[in-house]
C-alpha positions, 0 to 999 in steps of 0.5 A: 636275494643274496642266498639266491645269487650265491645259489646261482653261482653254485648252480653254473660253476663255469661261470667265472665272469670277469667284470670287464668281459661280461657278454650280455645273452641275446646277441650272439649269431654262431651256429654250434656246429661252427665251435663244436669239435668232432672227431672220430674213431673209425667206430665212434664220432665224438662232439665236445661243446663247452658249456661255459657261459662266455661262449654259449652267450656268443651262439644264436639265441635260440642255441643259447636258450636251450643250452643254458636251460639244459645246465638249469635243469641239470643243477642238481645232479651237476651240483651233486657230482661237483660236490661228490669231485669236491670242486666247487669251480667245475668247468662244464663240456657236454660231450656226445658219442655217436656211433658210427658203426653197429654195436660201437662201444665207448668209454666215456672216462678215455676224453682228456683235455691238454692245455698249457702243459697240462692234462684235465681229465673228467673229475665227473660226468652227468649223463643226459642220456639212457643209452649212456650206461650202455657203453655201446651204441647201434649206427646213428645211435647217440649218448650225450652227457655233461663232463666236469673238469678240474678249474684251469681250463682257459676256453680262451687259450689254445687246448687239444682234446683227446679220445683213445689216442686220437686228438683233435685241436680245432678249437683253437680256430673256435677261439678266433670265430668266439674272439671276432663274434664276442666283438660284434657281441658288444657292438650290438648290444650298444646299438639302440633298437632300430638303428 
């Protein structure tokens, strides 16, 4: 049983729980799009979830299901690759680039995330899709994958993401929609059923 707590402590190495925040999964009712942030080049879109367990928790069910099985199903490469950036305390965002245009290219090493001063950029990146070794994707077309950062980012505190010198820093308005929704989070789940 221990080995298999400490396995899965291993697995999500975003999940720093502190005991006096935990957020029970089942309860939450945000929509990804009210926390994803979006930003463009002009030729490529690109969307950036945090996958940390303390915000996905606080999504619709179904959302939190399919993003936490994702993480799961990935353990091993993410696992590997943690390994590979030697972290043991990776803080997980999945990160899509759209193409907005034909024949768009991307370069996924270019997305850095400041907060407090300082600059994270991805130690590692698990692709999810074939396109991504591409680099370069047709109008409509996607390459999705699942970015490993250094600890220290606080998803709990003012961040701006960045992307070939566009920035974006609208998450600070999804720690208020996280913050008022992680309140009625813990308010549902001491209702009874029924009541």
């Amino acid at each position: 049983m221990r080995l298999t707590i400490l396995l899965l402590l291993a697995v999500v190495p975003t999940c720093r729980l502190a005991s006096q925040d935990t957020i029970p999964a089942g309860y939450g009712s945000l929509r990804r799009d009210d926390i994803v942030v979006r930003f463009s080049t002009g030729t490529i879109e690109v969307q950036v979830l945090p996958l940390d367990e303390q915000v996905i928790r606080l999504l619709a069910p179904d959302t939190y299901r399919s993003l936490h099985a994702l993480v799961k199903s990935r353990y091993n490469d993410i696992a590997e690759a943690a390994s590979r950036a030697a972290t043991d305390k990776a803080t997980l965002v999945m990160v899509t680039f759209l193409g907005v245009v034909q024949q768009a290219r991307f370069n996924p090493e270019d997305l850095n995330i400041t907060t407090r001063g300082r600059l994270f950029r991805p130690v590692a990146i698990v692709p999810l899709s074939p396109t991504w070794s591409s680099y370069q994707l047709d109008a409509r077309q996607q390459a999705a994958a699942i970015y490993l950062f250094d600890p220290g980012i606080s998803l709990r505190e003012e961040l701006t993401l960045s992307y070939q010198g566009v920035s974006n820093n609208s998450w600070n308005h999804s720690i208020r929609l996280l913050d008022q929704e992680r309140a009625r989070v813990k308010a549902r789940a001491q209702t009874p059923p029924g009541l």
